[in-house]
C-alpha positions in Angstrom: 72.3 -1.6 -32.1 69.9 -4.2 -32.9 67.3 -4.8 -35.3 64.3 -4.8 -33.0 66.3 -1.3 -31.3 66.5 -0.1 -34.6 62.7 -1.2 -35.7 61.6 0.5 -32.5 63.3 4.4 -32.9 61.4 4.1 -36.5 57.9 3.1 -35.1 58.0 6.1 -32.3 59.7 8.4 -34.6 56.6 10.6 -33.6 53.8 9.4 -31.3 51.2 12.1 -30.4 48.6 10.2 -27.4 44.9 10.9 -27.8 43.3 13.8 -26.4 40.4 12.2 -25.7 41.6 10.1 -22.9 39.9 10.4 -19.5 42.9 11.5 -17.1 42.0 9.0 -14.2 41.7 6.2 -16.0 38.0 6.4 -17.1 36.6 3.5 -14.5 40.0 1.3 -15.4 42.7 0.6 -12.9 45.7 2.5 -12.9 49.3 3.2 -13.3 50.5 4.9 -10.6 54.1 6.8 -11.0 55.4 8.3 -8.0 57.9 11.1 -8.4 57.9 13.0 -11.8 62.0 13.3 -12.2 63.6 11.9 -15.4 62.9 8.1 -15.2 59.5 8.9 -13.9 58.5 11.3 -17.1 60.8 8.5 -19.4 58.4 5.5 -18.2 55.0 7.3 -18.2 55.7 8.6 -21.5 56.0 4.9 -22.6 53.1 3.7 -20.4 50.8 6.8 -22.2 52.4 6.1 -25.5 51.1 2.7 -25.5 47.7 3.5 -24.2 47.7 3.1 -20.4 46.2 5.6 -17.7 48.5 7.1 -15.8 48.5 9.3 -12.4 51.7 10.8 -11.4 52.2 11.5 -7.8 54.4 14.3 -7.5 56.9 15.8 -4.5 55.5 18.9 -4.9 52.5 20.9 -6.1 54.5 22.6 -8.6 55.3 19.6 -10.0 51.8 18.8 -10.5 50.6 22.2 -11.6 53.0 22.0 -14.7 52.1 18.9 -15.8 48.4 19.3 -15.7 49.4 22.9 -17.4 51.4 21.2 -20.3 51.6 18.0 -20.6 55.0 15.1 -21.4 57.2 15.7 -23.9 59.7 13.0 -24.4 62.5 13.4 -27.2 66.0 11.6 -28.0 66.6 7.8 -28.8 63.2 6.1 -29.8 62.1 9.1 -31.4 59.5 11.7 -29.5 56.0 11.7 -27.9 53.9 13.6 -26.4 50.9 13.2 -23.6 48.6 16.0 -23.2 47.0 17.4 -20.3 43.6 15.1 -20.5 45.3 12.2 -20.6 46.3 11.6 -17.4 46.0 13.2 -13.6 48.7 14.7 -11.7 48.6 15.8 -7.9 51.4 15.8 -5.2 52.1 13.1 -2.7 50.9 9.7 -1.7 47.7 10.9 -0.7 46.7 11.8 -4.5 46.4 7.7 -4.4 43.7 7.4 -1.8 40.5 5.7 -3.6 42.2 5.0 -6.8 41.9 1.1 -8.1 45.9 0.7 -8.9 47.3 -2.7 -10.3 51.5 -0.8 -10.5 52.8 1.5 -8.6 56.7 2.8 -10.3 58.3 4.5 -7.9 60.5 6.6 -9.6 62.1 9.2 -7.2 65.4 9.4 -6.1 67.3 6.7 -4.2 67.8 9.3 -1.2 64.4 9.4 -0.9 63.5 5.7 -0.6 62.7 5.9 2.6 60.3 8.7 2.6 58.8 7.0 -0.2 58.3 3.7 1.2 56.8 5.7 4.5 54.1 7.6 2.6 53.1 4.8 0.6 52.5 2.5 4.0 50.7 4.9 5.3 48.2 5.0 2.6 48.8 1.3 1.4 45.4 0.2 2.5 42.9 2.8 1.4 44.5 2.3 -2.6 42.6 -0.3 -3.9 43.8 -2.8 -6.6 46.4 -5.6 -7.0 49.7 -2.1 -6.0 52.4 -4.0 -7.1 55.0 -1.8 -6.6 58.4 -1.2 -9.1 61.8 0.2 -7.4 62.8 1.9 -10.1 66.0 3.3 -8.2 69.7 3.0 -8.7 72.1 1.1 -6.4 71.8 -1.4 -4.1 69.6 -1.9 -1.1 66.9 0.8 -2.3 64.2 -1.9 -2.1 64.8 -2.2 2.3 62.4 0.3 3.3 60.2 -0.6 1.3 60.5 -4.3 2.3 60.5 -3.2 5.7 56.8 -1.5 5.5 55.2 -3.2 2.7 54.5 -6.7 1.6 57.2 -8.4 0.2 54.9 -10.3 -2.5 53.8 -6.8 -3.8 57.3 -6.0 -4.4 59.4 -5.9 -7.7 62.4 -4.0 -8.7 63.7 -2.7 -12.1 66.8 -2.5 -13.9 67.3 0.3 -15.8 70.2 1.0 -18.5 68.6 4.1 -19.9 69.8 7.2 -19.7 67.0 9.8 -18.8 68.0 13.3 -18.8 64.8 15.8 -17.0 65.0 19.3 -19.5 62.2 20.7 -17.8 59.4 20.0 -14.8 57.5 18.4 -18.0 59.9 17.2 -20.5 62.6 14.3 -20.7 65.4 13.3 -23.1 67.0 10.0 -23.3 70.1 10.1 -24.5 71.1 6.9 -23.6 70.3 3.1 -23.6 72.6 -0.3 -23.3 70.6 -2.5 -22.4 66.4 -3.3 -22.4 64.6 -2.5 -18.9 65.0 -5.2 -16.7 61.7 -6.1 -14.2 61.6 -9.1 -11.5 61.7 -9.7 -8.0 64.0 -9.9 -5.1 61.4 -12.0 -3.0 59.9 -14.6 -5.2 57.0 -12.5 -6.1 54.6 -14.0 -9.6 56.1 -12.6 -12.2 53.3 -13.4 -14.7 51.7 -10.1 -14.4 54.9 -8.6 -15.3 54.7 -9.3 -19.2 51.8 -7.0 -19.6 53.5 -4.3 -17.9 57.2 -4.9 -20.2 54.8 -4.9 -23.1 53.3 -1.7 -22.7 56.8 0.1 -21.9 58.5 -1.4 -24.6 55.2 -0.6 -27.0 55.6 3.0 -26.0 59.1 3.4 -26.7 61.7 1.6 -24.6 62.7 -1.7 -24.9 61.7 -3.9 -21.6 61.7 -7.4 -20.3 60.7 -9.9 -17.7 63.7 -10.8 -15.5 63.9 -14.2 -13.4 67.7 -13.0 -12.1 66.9 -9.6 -10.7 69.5 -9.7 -8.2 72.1 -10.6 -10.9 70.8 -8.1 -13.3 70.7 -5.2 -10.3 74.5 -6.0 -9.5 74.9 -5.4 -13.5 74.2 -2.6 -13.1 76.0 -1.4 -10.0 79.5 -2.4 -11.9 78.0 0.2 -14.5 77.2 3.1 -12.5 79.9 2.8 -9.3 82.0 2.7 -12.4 81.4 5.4 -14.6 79.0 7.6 -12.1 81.4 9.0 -9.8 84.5 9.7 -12.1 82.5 11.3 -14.3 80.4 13.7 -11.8 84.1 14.2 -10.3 85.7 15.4 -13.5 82.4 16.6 -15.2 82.3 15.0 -18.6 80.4 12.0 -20.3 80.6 8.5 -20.2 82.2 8.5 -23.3 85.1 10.4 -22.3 86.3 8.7 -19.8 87.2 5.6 -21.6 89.1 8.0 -24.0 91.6 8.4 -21.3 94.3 6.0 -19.7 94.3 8.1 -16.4 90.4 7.2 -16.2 90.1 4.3 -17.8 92.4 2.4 -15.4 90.3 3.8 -12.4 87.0 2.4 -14.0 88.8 -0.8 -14.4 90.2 -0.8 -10.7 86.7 0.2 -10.0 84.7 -2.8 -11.2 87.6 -5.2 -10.2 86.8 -4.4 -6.8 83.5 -4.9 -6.9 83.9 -9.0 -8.7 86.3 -8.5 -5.4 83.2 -7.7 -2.9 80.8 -10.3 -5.2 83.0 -13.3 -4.1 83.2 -12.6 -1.1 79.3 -12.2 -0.2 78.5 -14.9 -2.4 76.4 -12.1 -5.1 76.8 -12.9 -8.9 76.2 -11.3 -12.3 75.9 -13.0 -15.6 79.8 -12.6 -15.8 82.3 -15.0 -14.6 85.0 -12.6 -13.5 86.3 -9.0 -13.8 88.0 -9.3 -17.2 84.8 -11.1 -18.5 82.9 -8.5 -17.9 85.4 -5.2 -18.9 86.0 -6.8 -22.3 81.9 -6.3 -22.9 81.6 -3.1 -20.9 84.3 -1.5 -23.0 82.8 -2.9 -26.2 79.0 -3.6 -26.2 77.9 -1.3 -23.1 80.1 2.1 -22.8 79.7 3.3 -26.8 76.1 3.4 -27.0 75.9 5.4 -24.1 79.4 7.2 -24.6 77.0 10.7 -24.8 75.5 10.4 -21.7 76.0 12.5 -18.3 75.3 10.5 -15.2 72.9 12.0 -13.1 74.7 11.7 -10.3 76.8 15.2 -12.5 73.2 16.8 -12.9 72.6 16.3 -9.3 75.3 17.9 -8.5 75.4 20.5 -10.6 71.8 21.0 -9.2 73.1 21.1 -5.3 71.6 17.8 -4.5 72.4 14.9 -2.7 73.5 12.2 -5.3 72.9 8.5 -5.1 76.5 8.0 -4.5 75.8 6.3 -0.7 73.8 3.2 -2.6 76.1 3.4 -5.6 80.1 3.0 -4.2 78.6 3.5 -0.8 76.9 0.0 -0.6 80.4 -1.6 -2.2 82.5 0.0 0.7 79.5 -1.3 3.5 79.3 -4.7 1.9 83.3 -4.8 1.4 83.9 -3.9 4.8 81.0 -6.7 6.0 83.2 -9.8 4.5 86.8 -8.1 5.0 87.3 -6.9 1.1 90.0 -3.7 0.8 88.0 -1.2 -1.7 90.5 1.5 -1.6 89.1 3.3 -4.9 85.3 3.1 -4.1 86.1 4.2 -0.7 87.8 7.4 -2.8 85.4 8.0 -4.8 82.7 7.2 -1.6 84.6 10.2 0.0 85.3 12.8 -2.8 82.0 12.6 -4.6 80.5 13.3 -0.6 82.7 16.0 -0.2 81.3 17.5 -3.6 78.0 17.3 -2.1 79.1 19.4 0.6 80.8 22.0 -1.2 77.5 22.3 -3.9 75.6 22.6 -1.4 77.3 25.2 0.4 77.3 26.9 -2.8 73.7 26.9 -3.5 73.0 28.7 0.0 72.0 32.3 -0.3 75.0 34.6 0.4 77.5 31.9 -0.6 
């Protein structure tokens, strides 16, 4: 871990954010974050933590009603923090944006959802006021579509995250992971001046964050992490560290990613790494320990009954494979057994199962 990680889990050992704060902002524009899940609690804490004003839009009422009721706790790596009530304002849906001045917008819900998302938020895009650039903060590939499709593409930014958020209540997140610093830039040329400010505050209030001029390389970074480790762990239920503890596992995580430098080649995508063996010798040594605790959420989803992220995780592989004529044989696997988990948890989770 470095020493600006290290100087960082001192300085937000324990953060406690002002009382006094007005919840909407008090006459200054906003930071929107829409959906209140894991990453959505993880970043707002930061944002509050370093003095921003904040308004969540929720999925659900409930979601709201407990966060106006209590408050974010956030607790693990970079120490803990907490935002009460007053300051900021919570209230479900798009809709809760309506008349608000809003300079970010984070979406932070689900990849599953993206399209729902990027719906709501055209419908209401032109009664927010403000610069609403908008952050994908999703996992996979191709999350940023809709949104591309329904809003404009200048306004439009996408981030990279390497943190693991785990959601231990409607109000409360843990992270009890992090590889890498929060990656922010844009898949369509957009300015990424304004971007600094926003990496400032987040890493201020807790997580490490930068501007990123190679988005699309950084994005596909992180797709050999998660289509790696995501799956096989959800499948056999244990933590990232565990499966490089095993030969069985370990050669499907490297059979994994080399399919994927496979699929890069052939499309014409690139990552920082040259090849598939560049890139295991630093997964296996700089990226998989510090996050060796951490359960994917992709296992708390579906634990949970819901539908993972799997079809923009291993999914877009396979599409994108089959596109340019690229065999994928063990995405395609774990493509099919992770859906077929889906199906039986959510059989399960039907009354009179």
């Amino acid at each position: 871990m470095s020493s600006s990680t290290l100087g960082l889990l001192a300085l937000q050992s324990s953060t406690i954010i002002p009382h006094d704060r007005c919840p909407n902002g008090g006459g200054r524009t906003l930071i929107a974050v829409f959906g209140a899940g894991a990453v959505g609690l993880g970043l707002a804490s930061c944002l509050l933590a370093a003095g921003k004003p904040v308004r969540f839009a929720t999925r659900t009422d409930a979601g709201a009603r407990a966060l106006n009721a209590c408050g974010v706790e956030r607790s693990g790596l970079f120490g803990s923090a907490h935002a009460p009530p007053s300051a900021f304002a919570a209230a479900p849906g798009a809709s809760s944006l309506v008349g608000h001045v809003i300079d970010w917008i984070l979406v932070c819900t689900k990849t599953p959802a993206a399209e729902e998302a990027a719906s709501t938020l055209a419908g209401v895009w032109d009664q927010i006021g403000g610069e609403r650039r908008v952050v994908i903060c999703q996992n996979g590939w191709g999350s940023v579509a809709p949104f591309a499709a329904r809003l404009p593409e200048g306004h439009l930014y996408s981030a990279r995250v390497i943190t693991g958020f785990q959601r231990r209540s409607p109000t409360a997140v843990q992270i009890t992971a992090h590889a890498e610093p929060i990656r922010i830039g844009s898949l369509f040329g957009a300015d990424l001046t304004p971007v600094s400010a926003l990496c400032e505050a987040i890493t201020t209030g807790g997580v490490p964050c930068e501007v990123s001029a190679e988005i699309e390389s950084e994005l596909w970074s992180k797709m050999l992490y998660n289509c790696s480790l995501n799956p096989l762990g959800a499948l056999i239920g244990v933590a990232y560290g565990e499966l490089g503890e095993r030969n069985e596992t370990r050669s499907i995580l490297e059979a994994t990613i080399r399919e994927i430098f496979a699929v890069l080649d052939a499309s014409g995508y690139q990552t920082r790494w040259h090849d598939a063996s560049e890139y295991l010798g630093v997964f296996w040594r700089e990226l998989l320990p510090p996050t060796a605790a951490h359960e994917s959420s992709m296992l708390q989803d579906l634990r949970a009954g819901r539908r993972t992220e799997v079809d923009s995780l291993n999914g877009a592989v396979v599409a994108l494979a089959n596109e340019h004529g690229v065999d994928t044989p063990v995405n395609r696997a774990l493509l099919s057994l992770i859906r077929a988990r889906e199906t039986a948890a959510r059989g399960a989770s039907q009354p009179g199962s």
